[in-house]
C-alpha positions as CSV (number, residue, x, y, z in Angstrom):
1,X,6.5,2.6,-5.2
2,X,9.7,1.0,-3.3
3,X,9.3,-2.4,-2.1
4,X,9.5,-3.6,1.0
5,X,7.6,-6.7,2.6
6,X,3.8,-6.3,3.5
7,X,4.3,-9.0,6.4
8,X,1.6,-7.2,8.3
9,X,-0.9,-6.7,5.1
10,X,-4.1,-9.0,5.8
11,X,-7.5,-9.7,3.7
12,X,-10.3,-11.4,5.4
13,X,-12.7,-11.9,2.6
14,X,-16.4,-12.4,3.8
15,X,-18.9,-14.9,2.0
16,X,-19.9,-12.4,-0.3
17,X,-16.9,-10.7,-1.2
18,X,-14.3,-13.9,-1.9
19,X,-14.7,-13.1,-5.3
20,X,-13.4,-10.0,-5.6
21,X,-11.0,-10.3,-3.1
22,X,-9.1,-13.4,-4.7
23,X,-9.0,-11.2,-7.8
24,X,-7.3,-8.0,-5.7
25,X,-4.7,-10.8,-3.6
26,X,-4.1,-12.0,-7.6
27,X,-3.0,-8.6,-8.5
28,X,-1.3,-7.8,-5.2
29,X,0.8,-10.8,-5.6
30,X,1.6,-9.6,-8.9
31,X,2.6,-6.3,-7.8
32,X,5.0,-6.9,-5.1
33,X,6.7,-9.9,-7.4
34,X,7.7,-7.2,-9.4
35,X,8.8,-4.4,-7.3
36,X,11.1,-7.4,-5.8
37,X,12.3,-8.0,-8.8
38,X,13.2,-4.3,-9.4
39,X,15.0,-3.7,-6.2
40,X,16.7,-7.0,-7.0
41,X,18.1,-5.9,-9.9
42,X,19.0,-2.5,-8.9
43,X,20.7,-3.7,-5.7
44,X,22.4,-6.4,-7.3
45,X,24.0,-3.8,-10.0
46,X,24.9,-1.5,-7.5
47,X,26.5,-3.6,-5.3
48,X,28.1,-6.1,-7.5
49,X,26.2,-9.3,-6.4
50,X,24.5,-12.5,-7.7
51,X,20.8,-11.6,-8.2
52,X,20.6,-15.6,-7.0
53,X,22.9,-14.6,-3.9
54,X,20.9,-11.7,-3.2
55,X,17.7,-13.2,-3.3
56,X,18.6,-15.9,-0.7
57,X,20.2,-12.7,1.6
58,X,16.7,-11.0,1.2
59,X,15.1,-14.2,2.3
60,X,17.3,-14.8,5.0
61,X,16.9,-11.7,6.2
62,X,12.7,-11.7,6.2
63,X,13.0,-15.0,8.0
64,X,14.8,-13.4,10.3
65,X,12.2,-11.1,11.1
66,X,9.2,-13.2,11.1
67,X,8.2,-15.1,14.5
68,X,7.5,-18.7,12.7
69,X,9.6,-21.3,13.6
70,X,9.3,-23.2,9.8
71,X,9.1,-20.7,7.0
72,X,7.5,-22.7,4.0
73,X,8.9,-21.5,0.5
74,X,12.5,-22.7,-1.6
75,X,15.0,-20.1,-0.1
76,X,16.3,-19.5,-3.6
77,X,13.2,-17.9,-5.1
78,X,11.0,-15.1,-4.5
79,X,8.4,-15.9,-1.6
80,X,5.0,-14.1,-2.5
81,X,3.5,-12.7,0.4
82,X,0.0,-14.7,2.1
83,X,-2.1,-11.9,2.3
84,X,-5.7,-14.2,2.5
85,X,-6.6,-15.1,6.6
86,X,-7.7,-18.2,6.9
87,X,-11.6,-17.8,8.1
88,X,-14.3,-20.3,9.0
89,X,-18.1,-18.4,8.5
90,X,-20.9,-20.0,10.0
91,X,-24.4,-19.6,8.6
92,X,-26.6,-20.6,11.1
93,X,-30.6,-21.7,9.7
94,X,-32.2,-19.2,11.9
95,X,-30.1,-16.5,10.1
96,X,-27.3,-15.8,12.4
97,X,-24.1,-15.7,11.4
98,X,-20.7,-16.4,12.9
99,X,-16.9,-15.9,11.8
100,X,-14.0,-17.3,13.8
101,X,-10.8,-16.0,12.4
102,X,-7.8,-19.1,12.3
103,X,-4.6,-17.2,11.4
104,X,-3.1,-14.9,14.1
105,X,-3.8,-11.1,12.6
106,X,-2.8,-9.4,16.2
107,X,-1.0,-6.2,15.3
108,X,-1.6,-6.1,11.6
109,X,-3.3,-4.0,8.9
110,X,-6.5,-5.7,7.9
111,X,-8.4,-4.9,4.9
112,X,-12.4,-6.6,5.1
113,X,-13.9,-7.2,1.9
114,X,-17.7,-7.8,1.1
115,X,-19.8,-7.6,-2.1
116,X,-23.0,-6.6,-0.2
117,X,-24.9,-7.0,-3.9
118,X,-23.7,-10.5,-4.5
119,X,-26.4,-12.1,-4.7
120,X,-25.1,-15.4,-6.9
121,X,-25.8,-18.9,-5.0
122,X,-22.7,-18.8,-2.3
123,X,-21.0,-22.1,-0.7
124,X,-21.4,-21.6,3.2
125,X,-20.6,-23.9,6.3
126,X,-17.8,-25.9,4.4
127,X,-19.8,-26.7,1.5
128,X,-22.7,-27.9,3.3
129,X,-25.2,-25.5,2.4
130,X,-25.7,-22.8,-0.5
131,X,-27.9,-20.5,-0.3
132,X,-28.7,-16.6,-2.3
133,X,-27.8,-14.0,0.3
134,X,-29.3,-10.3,0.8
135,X,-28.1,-7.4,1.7
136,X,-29.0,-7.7,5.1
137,X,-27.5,-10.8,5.3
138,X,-24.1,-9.7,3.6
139,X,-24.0,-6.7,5.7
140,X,-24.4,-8.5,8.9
141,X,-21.8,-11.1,8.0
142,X,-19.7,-8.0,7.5
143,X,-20.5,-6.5,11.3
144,X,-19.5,-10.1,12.7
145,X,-16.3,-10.0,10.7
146,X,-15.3,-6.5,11.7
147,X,-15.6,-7.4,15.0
148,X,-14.1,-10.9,15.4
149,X,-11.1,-9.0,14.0
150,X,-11.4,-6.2,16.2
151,X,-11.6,-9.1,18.9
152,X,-8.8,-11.1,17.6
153,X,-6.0,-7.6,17.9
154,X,-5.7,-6.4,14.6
155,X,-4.2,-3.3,14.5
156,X,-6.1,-1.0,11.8
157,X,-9.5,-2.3,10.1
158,X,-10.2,-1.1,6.4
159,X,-13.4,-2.0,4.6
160,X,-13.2,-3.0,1.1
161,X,-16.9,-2.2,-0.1
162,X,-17.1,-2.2,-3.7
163,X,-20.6,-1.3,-3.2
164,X,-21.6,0.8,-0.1
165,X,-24.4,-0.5,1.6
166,X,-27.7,1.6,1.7
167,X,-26.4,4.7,0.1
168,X,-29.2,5.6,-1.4
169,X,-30.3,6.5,1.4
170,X,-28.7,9.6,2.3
171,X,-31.1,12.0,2.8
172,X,-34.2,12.5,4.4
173,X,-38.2,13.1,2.9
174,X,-40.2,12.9,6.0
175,X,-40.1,10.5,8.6
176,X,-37.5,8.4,7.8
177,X,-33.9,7.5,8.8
178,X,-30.9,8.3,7.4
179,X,-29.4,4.2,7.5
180,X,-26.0,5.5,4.9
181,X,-24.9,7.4,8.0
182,X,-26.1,5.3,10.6
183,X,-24.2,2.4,9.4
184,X,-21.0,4.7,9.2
185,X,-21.4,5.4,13.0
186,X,-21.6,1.8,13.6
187,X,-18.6,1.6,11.5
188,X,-16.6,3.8,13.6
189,X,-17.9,2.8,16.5
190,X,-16.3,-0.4,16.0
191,X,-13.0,0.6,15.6
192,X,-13.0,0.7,11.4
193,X,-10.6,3.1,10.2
194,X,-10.8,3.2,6.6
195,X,-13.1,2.6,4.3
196,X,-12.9,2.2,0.5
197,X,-15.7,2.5,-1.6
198,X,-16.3,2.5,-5.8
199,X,-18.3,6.0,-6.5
200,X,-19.9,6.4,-3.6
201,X,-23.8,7.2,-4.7
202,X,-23.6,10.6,-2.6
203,X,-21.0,12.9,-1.6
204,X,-23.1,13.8,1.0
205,X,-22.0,10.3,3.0
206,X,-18.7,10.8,3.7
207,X,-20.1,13.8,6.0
208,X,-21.1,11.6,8.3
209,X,-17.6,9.8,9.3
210,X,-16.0,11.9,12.0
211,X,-12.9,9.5,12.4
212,X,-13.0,7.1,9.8
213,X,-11.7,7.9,6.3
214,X,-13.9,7.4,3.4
215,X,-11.8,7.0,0.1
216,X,-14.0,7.2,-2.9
217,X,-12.7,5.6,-6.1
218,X,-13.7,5.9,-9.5
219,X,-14.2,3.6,-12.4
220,X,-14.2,6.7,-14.9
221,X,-10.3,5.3,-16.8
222,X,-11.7,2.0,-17.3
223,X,-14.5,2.8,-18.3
224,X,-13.0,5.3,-21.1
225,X,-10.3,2.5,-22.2
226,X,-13.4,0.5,-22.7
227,X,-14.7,3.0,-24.6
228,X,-12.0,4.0,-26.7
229,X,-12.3,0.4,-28.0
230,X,-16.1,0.8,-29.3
231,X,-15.5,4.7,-30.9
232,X,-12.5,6.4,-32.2
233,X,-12.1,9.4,-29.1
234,X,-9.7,11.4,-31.4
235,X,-11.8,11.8,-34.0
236,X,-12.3,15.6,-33.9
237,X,-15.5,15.5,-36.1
238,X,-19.0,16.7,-34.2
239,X,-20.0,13.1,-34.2
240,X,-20.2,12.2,-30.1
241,X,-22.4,13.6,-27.0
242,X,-22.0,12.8,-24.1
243,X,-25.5,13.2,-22.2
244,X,-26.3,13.2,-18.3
245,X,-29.5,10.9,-18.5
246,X,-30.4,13.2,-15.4
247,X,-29.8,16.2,-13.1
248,X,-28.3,14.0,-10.5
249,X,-25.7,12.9,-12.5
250,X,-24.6,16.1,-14.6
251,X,-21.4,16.4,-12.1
252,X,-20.3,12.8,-13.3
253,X,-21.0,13.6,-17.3
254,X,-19.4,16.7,-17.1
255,X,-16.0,15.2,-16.3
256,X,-16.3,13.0,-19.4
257,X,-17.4,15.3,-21.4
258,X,-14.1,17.7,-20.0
259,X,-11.7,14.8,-20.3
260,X,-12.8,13.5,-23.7
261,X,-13.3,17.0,-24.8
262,X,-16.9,16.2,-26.1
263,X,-20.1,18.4,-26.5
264,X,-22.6,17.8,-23.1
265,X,-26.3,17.4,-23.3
266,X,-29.0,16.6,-20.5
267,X,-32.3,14.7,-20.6
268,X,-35.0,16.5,-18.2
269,X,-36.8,14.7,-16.0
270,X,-40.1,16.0,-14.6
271,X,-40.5,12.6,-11.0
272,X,-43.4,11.5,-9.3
273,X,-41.5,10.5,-6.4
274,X,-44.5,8.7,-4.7
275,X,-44.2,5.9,-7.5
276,X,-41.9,3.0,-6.2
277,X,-40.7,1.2,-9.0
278,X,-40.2,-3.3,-8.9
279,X,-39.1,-3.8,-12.6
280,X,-37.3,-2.2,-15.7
281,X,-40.7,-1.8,-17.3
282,X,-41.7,0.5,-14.7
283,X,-40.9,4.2,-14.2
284,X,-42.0,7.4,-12.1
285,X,-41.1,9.3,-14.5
286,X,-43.8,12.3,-15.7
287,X,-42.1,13.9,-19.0
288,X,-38.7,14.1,-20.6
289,X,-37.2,16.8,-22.2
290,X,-33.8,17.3,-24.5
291,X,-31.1,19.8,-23.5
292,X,-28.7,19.9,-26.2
293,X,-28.3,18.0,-29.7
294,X,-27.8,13.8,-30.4
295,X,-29.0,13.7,-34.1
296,X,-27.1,11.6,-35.8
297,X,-24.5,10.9,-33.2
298,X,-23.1,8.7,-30.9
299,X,-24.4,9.5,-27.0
300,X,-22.9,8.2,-23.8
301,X,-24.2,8.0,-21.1
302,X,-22.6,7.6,-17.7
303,X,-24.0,7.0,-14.1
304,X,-23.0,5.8,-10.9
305,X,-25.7,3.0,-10.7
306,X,-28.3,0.4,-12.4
307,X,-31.1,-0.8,-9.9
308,X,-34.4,-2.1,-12.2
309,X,-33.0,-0.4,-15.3
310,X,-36.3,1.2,-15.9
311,X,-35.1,4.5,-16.0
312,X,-32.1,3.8,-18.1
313,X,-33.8,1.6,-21.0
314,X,-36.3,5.2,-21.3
315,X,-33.5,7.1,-22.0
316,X,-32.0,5.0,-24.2
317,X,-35.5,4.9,-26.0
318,X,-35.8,8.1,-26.0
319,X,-32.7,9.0,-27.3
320,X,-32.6,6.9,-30.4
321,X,-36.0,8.7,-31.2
322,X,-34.0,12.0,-31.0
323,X,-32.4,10.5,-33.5
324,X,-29.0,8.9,-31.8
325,X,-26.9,6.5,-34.1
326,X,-25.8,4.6,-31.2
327,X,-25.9,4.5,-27.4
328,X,-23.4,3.1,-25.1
329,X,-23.6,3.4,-21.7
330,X,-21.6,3.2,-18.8
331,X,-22.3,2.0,-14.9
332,X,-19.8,2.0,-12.1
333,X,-22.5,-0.7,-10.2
334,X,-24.7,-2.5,-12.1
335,X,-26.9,-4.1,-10.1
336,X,-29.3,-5.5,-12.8
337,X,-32.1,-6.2,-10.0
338,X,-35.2,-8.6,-10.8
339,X,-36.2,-9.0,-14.5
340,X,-33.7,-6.3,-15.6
341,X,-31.5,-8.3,-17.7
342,X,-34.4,-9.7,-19.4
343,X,-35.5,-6.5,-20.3
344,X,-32.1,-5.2,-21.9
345,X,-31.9,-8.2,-23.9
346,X,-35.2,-7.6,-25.6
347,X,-33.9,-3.5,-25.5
348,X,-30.7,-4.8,-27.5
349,X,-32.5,-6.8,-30.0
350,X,-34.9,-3.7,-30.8
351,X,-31.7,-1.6,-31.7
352,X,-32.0,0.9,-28.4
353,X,-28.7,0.9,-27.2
354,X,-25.6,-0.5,-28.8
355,X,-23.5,-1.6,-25.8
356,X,-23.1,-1.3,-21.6
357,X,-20.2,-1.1,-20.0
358,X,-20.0,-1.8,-16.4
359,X,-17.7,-3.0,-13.6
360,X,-17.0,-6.3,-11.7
361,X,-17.4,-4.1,-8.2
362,X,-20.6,-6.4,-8.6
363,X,-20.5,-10.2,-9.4
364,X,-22.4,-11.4,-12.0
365,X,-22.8,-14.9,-14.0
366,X,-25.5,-14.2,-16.4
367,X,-24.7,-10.9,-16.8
368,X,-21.2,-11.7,-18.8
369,X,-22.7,-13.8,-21.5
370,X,-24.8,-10.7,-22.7
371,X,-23.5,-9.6,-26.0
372,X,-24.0,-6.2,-25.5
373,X,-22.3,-6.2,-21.5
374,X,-19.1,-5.1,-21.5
375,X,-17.4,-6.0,-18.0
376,X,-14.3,-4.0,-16.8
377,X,-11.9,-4.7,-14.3
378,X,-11.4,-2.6,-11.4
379,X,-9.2,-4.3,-9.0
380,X,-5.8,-3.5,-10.3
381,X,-7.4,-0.2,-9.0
382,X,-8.4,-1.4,-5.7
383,X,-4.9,-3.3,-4.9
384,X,-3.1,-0.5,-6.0
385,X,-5.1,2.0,-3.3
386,X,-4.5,-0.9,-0.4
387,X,-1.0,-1.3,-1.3
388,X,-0.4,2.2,-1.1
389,X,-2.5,2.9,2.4
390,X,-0.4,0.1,3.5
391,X,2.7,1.6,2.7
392,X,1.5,5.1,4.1
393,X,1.8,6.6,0.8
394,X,-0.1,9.1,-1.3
395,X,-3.4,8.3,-3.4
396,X,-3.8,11.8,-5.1
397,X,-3.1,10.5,-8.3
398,X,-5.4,7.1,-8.0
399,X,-8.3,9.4,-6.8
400,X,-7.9,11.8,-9.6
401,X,-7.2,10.2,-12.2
402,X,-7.5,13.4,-14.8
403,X,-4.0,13.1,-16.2
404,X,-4.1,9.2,-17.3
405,X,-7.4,10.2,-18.6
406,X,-5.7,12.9,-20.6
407,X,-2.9,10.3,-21.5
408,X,-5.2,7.4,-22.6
409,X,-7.5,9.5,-25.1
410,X,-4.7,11.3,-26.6
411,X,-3.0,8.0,-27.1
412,X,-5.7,6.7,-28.6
């Protein structure tokens, strides 16, 4: 990508979300330090001029442009952009929340980020109080946000939603609402443009969006370059499975199985869908059936998300009495809800499953000082996708990422 200043690039990052947005500014910062420093040196060869010259020319010319009286910075040395808005949020004890937006934003690209599955102990109201927030409350912290910059003149609003807020439900049994596409109506309805999302729990969501874009990322390269670290990829030997641990998610482990050019099995699962489930230890699941062979082999298993676990931890089981040397497995959002890291720990010490790798799409404490959690990065990803909407330029290659699939194994 050619560099040029993102003077009109904003991040408000909600209560929930700070987290992962300091990490995406972090790499931001990074990225544009050193496409600078690229078209510093090219320019400089070219045209036959001090690189120290030139970078006080390229200065002088962006404070040119800006409308502050007092640009802060040496005018010697390469000026990283501010990309954070400085935002005061309000958490009111009856609930209600409040955000009033100090930085000027009024014709600029804004990208709102929120964690709506953070539910760590977060510092509100300068300090003053902290307090465990829900979804709810994340998501209505959100709506105040989208809105104070809608209010405030920005010129596009993007969401940055690691985790998309209620996507499980997306379909109807009965009398019930579908809230994944109500909340993308109220979305659009209040001017959101964009929206960018980790693997989206249903395909089926992004129907619902009549103006607003939906780009759905995936976690699938970082998860494999994890991966490659625990088992060798390249060995050709019949020795690694990868297995859908249900229907739902064949789609998913059939594009691992493709890209790591590995044998595919399915575990069956007969539902009683009228069972709820509140912990790992329980299930609604009837019977289980194999589809395909793990004796004496590695299995992987891949899905988009880990609520209770309780599904998961019987698959694992039951795999390793199908005879499975190891099992790894991989989550794009793990949410690790109630007891459930409890329950894996006492999983791991019984020898059912080797190792987990997930993302930091959700933030977690405890989680990282399991032995057996692996935790992958994904918002190099992320900043490279905003940096690139930004900049009007193409994703194609960031939302199918086949090729450094392809690239990464056989390097491996």
């Amino acid at each position: 990508m050619p560099y040029s200043e993102p003077t009109n690039l904003a991040i408000i990052a909600c209560p929930g979300g700070e987290v992962f947005a300091n990490e995406v500014i972090a790499h931001l910062r990074h990225m544009y330090k050193h496409r600078f420093n690229l078209k510093r040196d090219v320019i400089s060869k070219r045209y036959e001029v001090e690189k120290e010259a030139l970078i006080k020319d390229i200065n002088y010319y962006n404070d040119l442009q800006t409308s502050d009286l007092c640009v802060r910075g040496s005018v010697a040395n390469y000026r990283p952009p501010e990309f954070k808005v400085n935002c005061e949020f309000t958490y009111f004890m009856n609930g209600e929340f409040k955000t009033e937006i100090k930085d000027c934003i009024r014709g600029k690209d804004v990208f709102i980020f929120q964690d709506v599955e953070n539910h760590q102990v977060i510092s509100l109201n300068g300090g003053k109080n902290k307090l465990a927030l829900s979804v709810n409350d994340h998501l209505m912290s959100l709506i105040v946000s989208i809105d104070a910059a809608r209010q405030a003149g920005a010129k596009n609003i993007s969401l940055v939603l690691p985790v998309y807020p209620y996507s499980r439900q997306h379909k109807k049994k009965g009398r019930e609402g579908l809230t994944a596409s109500l909340l993308g109506h109220i979305y659009e309805n209040m001017g959101v443009s964009r929206i960018i999302t980790l693997d989206i729990h249903s395909r089926e969501i992004e129907n619902a969006f009549s103006k607003a874009h939906i780009d759905n990322l995936h976690a699938s390269y970082q998860i494999i370059r994890e991966l490659a670290k625990l088992v060798d990829l390249t060995d050709t030997n019949d020795d690694f499975v990868v297995v859908s641990p249900d229907t739902g998610a064949v789609d998913r482990n059939k594009f691992y199985a493709t890209g790591l050019k590995k044998p595919l099995a399915l575990i069956y699962k007969e539902r009683d869908y009228s069972v709820v489930t509140q912990n790992a230890q329980q299930t609604n699941i009837k019977s289980v059936k194999l589809l395909g062979d793990v004796h004496g082999k590695v299995a992987f298993l891949a899905d988009d998300m880990l609520g209770t676990g309780g599904t998961l931890l019987k698959a694992m089981e039951f795999l390793k009495e199908q005879g499975a040397t190891k099992v790894i497995a991989a989550i794009s959002l793990p949410f690790f809800t109630g007891n459930a890291i409890e329950q894996f720990n006492e999983a791991y010490k019984k020898g059912l499953f080797y190792r987990i790798i997930g993302t930091n799409a959700v933030y977690h404490e405890e989680l990282l000082k399991c032995e057996w959690y692996i935790n992958t990065n994904v918002t190099g990803l992320f900043a490279n996708v905003i940096a690139r909407i930004h900049h009007n330029q193409s994703l194609s290659d960031l939302l199918d990422n086949r090729n450094i699939i392809e690239k990464l194994v056989k390097h491996e």
